[in-house]
TORNUPA-665610 format. One record per atom (N, C-alpha, C, O, CB): residue in one letter; z, x, y. Coordinates in steps of 0.05 Angstrom, whole numbers, plus 5000, padded with zeros to 4 digits. Glycine has a CB too. Layout:
AZXY/...
//
This chain:
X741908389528/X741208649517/X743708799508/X745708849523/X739708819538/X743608849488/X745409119475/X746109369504/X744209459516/X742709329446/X748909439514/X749409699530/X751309749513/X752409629495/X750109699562/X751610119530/X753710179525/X755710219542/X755010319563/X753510329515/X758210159539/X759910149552/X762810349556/X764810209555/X760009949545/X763310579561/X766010659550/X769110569564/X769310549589/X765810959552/X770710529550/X772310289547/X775010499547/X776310469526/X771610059519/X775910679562/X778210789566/X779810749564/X781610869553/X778710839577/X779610469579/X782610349577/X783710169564/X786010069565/X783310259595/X781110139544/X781709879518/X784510069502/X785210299504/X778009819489/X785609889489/X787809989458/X785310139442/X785610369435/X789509629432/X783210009437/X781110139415/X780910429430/X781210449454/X777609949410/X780110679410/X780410979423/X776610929415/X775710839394/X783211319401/X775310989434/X772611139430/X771210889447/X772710799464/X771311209393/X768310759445/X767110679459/X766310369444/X766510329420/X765210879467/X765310159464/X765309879457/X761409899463/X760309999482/X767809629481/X760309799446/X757709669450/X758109329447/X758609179428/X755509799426/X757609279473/X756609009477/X754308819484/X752508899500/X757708959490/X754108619473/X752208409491/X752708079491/X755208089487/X749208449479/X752407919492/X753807749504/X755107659487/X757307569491/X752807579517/X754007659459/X755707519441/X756607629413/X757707529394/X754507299437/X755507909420/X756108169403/X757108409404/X756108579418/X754708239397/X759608449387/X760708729393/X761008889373/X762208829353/X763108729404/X760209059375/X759709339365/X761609539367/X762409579390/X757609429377/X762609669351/X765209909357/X763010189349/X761310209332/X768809869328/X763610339365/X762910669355/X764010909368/X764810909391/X760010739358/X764011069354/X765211339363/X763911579351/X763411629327/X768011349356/X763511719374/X762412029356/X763212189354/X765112159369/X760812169360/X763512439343/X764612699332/X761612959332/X759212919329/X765912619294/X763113229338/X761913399332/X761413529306/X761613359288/X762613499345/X760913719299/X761513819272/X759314109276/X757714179293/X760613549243/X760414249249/X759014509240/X759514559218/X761414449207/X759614729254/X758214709207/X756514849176/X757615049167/X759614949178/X753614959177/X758315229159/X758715479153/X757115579141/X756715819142/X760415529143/X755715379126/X753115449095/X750615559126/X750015799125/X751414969065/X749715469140/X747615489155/X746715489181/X744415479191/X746615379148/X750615489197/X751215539223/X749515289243/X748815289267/X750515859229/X749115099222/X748814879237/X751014689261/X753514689259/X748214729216/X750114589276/X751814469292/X751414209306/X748914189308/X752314639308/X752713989318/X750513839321/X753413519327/X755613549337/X747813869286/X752413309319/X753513069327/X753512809314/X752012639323/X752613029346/X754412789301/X755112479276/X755812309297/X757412349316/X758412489247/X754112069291/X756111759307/X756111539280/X754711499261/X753911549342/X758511439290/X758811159273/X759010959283/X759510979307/X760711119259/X758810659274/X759310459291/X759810249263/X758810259240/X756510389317/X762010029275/X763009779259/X762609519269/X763009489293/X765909799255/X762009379259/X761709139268/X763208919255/X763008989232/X759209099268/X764408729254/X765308469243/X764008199245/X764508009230/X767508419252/X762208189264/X759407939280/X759907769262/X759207899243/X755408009280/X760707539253/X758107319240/X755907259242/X754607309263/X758207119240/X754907159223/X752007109223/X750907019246/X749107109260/X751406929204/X752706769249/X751306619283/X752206839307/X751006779327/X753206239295/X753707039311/X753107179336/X751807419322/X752007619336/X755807259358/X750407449298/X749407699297/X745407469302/X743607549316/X750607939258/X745307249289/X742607179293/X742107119312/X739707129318/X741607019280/X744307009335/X742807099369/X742707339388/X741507349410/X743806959388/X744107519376/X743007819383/X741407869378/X740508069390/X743708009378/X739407719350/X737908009336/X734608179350/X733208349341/X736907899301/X734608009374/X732308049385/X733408289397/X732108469386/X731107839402/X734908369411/X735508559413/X735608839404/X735109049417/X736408509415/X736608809372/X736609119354/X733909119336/X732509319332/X739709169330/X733308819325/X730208869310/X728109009319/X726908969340/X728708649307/X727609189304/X724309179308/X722309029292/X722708949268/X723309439303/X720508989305/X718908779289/X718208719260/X717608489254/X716708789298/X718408919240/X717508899213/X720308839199/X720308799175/X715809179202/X722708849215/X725308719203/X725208549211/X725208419190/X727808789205/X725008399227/X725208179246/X723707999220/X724607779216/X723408219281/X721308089200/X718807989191/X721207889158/X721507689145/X715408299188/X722508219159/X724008259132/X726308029126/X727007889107/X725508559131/X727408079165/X730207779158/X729007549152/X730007409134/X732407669186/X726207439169/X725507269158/X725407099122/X725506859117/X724007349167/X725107269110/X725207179084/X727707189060/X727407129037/X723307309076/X730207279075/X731807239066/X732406949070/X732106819091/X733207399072/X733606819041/X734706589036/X737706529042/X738606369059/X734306569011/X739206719023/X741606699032/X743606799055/X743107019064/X742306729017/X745606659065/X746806769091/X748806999079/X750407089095/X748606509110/X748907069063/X750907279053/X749407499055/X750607719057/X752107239025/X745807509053/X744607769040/X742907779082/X741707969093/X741707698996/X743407499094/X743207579116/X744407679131/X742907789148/X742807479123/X747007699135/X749507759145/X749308079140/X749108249157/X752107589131/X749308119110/X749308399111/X746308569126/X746208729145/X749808469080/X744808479115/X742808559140/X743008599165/X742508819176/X741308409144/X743508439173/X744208439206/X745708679214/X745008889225/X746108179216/X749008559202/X750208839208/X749709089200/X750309269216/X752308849202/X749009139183/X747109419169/X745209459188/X745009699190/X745409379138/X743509339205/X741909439222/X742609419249/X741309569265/X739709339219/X744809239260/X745909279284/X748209489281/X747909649299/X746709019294/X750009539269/X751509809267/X749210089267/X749610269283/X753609789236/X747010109247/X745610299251/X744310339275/X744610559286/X744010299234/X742710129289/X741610179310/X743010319334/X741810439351/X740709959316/X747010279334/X748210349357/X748610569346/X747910729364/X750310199369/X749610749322/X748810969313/X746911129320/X747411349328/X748410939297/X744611019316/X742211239325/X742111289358/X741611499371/X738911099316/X742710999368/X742211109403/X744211169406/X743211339421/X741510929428/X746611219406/X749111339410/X748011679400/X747611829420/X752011159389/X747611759385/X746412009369/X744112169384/X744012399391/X745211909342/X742111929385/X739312069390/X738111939421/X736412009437/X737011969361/X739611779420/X738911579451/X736011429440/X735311469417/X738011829488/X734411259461/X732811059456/X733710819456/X736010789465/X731911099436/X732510609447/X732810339443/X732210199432/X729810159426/X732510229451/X735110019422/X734809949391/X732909839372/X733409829348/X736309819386/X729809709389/X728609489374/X726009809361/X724609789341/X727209139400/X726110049382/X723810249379/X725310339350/X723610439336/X723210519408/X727710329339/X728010499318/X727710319290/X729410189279/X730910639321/X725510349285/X725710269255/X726410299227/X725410469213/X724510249251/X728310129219/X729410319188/X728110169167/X728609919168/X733210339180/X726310269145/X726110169124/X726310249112/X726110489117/X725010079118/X727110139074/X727910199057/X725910359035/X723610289027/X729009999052/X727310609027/X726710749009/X726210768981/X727410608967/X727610839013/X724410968966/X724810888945/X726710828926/X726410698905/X723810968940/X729110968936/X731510868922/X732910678936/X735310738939/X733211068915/X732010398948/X733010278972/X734010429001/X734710309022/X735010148962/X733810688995/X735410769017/X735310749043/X732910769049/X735710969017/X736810709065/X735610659095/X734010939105/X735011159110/X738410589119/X731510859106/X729911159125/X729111049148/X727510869146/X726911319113/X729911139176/X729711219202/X727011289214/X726311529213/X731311419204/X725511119225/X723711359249/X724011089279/X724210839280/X718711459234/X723711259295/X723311209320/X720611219324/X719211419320/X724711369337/X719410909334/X716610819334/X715710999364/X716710979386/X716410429335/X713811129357/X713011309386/X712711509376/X711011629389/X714911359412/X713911729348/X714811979348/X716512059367/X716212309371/X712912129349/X718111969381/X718612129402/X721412229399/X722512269420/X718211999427/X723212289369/X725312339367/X725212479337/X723912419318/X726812119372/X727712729342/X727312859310/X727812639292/X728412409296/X729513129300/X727212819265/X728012659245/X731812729237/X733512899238/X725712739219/X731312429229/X734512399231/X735612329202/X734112329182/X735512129254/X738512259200/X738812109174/X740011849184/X740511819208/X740712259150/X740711619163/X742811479167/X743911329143/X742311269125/X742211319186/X746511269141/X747311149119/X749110859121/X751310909132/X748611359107/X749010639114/X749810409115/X751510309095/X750710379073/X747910269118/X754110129093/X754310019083/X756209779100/X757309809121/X754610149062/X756009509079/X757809399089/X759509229063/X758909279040/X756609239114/X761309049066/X763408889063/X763208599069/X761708519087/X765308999076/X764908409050/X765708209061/X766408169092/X765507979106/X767608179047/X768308389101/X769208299123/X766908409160/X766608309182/X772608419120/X765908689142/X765308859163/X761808979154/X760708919133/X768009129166/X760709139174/X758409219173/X759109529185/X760309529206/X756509019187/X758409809174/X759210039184/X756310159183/X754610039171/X761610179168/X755810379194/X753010609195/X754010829204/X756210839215/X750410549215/X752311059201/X753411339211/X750911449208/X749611399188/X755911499195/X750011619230/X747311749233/X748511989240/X750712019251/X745111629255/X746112249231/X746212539237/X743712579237/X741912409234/X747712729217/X743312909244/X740713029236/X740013009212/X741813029196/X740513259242/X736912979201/X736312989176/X737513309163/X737613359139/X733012919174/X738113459180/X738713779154/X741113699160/X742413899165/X737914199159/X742513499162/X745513539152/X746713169155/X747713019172/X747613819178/X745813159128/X745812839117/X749312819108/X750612999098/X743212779083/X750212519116/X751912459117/X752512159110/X751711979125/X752412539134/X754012109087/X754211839073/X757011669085/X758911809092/X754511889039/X757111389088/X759111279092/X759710979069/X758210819057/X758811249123/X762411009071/X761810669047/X764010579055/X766210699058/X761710679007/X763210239060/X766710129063/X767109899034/X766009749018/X767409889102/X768809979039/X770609729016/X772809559012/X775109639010/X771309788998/X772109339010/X774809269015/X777609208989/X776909158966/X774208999031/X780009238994/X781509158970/X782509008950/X784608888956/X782509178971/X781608968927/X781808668920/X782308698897/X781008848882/X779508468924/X784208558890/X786108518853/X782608458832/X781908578811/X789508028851/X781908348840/X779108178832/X776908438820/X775608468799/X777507978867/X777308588841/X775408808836/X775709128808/X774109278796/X775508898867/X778409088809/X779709368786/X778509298766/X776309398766/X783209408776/X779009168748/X776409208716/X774109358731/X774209588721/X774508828699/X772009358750/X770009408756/X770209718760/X768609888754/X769409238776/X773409738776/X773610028794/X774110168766/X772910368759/X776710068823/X775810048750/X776610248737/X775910358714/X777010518699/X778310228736/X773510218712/X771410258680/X769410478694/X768010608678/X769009878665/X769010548726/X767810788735/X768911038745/X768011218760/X766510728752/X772710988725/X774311168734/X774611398704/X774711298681/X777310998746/X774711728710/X774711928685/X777111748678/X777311508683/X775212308688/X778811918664/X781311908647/X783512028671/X785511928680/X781112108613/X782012348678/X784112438698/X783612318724/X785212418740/X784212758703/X781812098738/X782612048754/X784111748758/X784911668779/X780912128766/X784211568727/X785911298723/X789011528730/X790411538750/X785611078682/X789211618715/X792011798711/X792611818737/X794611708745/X791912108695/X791111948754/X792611988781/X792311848807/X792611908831/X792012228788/X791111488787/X791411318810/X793511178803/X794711038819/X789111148819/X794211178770/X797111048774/X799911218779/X802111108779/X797510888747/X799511468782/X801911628793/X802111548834/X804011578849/X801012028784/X799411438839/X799211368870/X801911118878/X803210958864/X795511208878/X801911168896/X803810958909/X802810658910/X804410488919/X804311038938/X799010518897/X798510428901/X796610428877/X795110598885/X798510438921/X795710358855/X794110548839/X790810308849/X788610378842/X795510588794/X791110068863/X789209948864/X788010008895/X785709938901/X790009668855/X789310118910/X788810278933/X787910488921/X785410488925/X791010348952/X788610688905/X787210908900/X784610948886/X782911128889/X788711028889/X784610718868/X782510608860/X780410538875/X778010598871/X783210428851/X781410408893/X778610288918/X777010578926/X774610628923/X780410128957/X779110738937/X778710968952/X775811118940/X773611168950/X781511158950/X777211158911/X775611298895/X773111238881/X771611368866/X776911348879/X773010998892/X770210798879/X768110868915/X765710918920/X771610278871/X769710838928/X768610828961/X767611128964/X765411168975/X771310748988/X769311368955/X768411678952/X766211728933/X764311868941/X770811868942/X766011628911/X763711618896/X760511468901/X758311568896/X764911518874/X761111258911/X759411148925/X757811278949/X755411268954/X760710958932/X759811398962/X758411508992/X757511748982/X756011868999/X760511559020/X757911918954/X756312118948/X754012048942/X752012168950/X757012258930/X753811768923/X751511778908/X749111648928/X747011538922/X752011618880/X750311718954/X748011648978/X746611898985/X744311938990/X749311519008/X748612038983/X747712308990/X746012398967/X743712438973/X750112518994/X746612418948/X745812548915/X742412298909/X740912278889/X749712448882/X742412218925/X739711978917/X741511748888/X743211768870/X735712238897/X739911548897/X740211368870/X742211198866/X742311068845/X740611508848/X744511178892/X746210938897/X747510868870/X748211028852/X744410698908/X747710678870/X749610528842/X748210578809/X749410528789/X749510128848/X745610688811/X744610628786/X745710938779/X745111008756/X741010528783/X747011108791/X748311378785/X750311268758/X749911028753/X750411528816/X751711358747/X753311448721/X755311538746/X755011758756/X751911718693/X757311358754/X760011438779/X761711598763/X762911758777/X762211148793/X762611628727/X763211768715/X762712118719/X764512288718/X762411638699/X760112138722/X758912298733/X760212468755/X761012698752/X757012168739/X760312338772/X762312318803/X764512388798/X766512348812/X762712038819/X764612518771/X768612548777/X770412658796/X770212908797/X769912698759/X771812568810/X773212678845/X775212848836/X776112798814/X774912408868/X776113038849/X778413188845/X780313158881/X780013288902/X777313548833/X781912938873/X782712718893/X785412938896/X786413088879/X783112328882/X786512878931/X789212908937/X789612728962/X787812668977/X789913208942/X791812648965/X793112448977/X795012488996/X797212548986/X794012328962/X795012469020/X796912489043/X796412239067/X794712209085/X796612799056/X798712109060/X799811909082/X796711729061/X796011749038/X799712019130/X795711539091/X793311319075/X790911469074/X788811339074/X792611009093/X790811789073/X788211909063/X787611989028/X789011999008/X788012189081/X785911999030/X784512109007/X783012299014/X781312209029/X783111948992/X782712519011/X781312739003/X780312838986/X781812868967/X781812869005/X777812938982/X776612948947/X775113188947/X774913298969/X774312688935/X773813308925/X771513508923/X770213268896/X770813038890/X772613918913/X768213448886/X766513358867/X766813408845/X765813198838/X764613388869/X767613588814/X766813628798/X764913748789/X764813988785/X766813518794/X763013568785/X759713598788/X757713638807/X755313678803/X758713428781/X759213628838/X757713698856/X759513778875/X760613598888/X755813528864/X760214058878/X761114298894/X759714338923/X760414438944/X760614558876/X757514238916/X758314248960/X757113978967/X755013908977/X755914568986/X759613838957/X759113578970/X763213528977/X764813548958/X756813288943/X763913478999/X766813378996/X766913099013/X765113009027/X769213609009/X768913019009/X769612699010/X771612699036/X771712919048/X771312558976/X773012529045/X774712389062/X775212079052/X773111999040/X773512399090/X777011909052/X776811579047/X779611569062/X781511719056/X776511429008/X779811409078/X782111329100/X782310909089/X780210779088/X780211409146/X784310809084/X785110589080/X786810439100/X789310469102/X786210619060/X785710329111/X787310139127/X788309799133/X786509689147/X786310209142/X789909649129/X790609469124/X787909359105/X786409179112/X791509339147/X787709469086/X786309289063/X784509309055/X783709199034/X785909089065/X782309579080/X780109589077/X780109959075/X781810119085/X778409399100/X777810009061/X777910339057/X774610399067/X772310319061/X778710459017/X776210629089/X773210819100/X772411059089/X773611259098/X773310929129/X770411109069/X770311449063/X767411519071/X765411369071/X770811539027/X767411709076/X765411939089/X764612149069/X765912189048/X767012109114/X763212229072/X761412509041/X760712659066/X760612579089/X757312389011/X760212939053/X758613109068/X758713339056/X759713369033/X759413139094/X757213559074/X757213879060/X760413979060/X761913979079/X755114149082/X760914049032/X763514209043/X763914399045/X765614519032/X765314209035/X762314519065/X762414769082/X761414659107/X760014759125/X760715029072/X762514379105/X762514229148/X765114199155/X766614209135/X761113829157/X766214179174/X767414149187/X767913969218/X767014069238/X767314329184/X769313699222/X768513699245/X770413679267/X772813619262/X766813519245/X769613739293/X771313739309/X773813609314/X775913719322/X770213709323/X773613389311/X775513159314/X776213139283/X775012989268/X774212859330/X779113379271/X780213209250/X780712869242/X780712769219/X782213299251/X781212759265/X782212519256/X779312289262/X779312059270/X785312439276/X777612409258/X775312289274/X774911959247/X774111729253/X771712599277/X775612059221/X775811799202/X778611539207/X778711299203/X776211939170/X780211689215/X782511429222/X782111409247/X784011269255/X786011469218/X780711459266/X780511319291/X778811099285/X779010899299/X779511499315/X776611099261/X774610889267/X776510699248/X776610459250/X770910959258/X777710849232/X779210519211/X781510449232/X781610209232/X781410599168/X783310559251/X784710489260/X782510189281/X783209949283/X786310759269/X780310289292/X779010159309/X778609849305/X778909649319/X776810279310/X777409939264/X776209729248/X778909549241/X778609309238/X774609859220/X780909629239/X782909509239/X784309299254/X785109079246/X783809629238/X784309449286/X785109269310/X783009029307/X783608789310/X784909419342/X779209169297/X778308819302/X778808599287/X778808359293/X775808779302/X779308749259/X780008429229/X782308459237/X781908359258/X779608449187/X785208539237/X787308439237/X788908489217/X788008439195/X787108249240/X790908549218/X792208679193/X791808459163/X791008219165/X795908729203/X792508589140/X791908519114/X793508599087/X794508819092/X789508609112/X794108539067/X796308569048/X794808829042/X792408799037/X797008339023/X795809049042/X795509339038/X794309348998/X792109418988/X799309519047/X796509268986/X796009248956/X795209058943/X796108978922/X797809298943/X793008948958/X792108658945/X794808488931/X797108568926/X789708728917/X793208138927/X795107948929/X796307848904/X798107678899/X794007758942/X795007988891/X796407998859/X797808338843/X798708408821/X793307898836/X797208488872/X798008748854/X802308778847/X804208748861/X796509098879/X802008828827/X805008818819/X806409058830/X808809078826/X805408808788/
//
């Protein structure tokens, strides 16, 4: 069975979810509103599993109509992400809302999106948002009145034509003034992304659209929107891989550093990585 565990004295800062052949990272944060004097509690959780220790856990976090869904996946790439997308969410929600992981069911929305209920009624309504990576699987749950997007990505020479045909003019310009312009690039594809979770409609958005009004200190990124003023950004980069977060920007949360504790976390588990990809000049 899936517990939780808190792990004090690990190097990793926040808490370990384990089970015999699965580990789970998460950590939570407080936060508040200014727009509506809301207040309340975000959790996140990361995972790295392979397939074979995520498909002998999965009795554990499934609930039955996923259990039905993994079934019919073919490939191990679109299984993998599954898995971790629903085992990072599930330690999310009970970390958040408490329960157990197989009672929370997430299925997909009309815009694919992950929607949440706890089989019973017996928990508010919540949000949650997923993504994952080649290397990793991430989730982050809140209350449904104060929805919160996450996206990881990882860095790769391979990927810029892609990043940067969904970049304005002023924001190519001020990823090649970056110390990194294919790091800044990532960042800014990962900030746009985790809006358009929030904003409905995922990738089929116009990321153009999304134009960021980005600033940069140490491996953060910080952003607002352009086109959408109360939405602000965070994206933290760490050996190779980039974490960004969306939310109201009139939130705030307790724990400033509450985004580089989880990339610092996500980091200790993959292992360091060429910062500027392996072809960047």
């Amino acid at each position: 069975m899936l517990s939780l565990v808190d792990d004090t004295a690990s190097q990793l800062s926040g808490a370990q979810i384990w089970s015999d052949t699965l580990e789970v990272l998460a950590l939570s944060c407080g936060y508040s509103d200014a727009r509506t004097d809301l207040t309340g509690q975000l959790s996140l959780a990361m995972t790295k599993a392979d397939l074979s220790a995520l498909s002998r856990a999965q009795s554990d976090f499934l609930a039955p109509a996923e259990a039905q869904a993994l079934a019919a996946m073919k490939l191990d790439r679109r299984r993998t992400s599954f898995l971790r997308g629903r085992a990072t969410a599930k330690i999310a929600l009970c970390k958040a809302f408490g329960g157990a992981p197989t009672k929370w069911d997430i299925r997909s929305g009309v815009f694919n999106q992950p929607v949440a209920a706890y089989r019973g009624g017996e928990k508010p309504p919540v949000h949650v948002s997923i993504s994952h990576s080649n290397e990793a699987g991430v989730a982050v749950s809140s209350p449904q009145e104060w929805p919160v997007a996450i996206d990881i990505e990882t860095v790769s020479a391979q990927n810029r034509p892609a990043l940067e045909s969904q970049l304005t003019a002023r924001e190519r310009e001020w990823c090649e003034n970056a110390p990194c312009a294919l790091n800044a690039a990532t960042a800014l594809w990962a900030l746009k992304e985790a809006a358009s979770k929030i904003l409905g409609g995922g990738l089929a958005l116009d990321f153009k659209a999304l134009e960021t009004v980005p600033s940069l200190s140490g491996d953060t990124v910080n952003c607002t929107f352009v086109n959408a003023g109360h939405l602000a950004g965070e994206a933290v980069l760490k050996d190779g891989v980039v974490l960004a977060l969306v939310m109201s920007s009139q939130s705030v949360l307790t724990d400033s550093n509450f985004l580089s504790r989880a990339a610092n976390m996500l980091s200790s588990s993959l292992g360091a990585r060429n910062i500027c990809g392996e072809t960047e000049p």
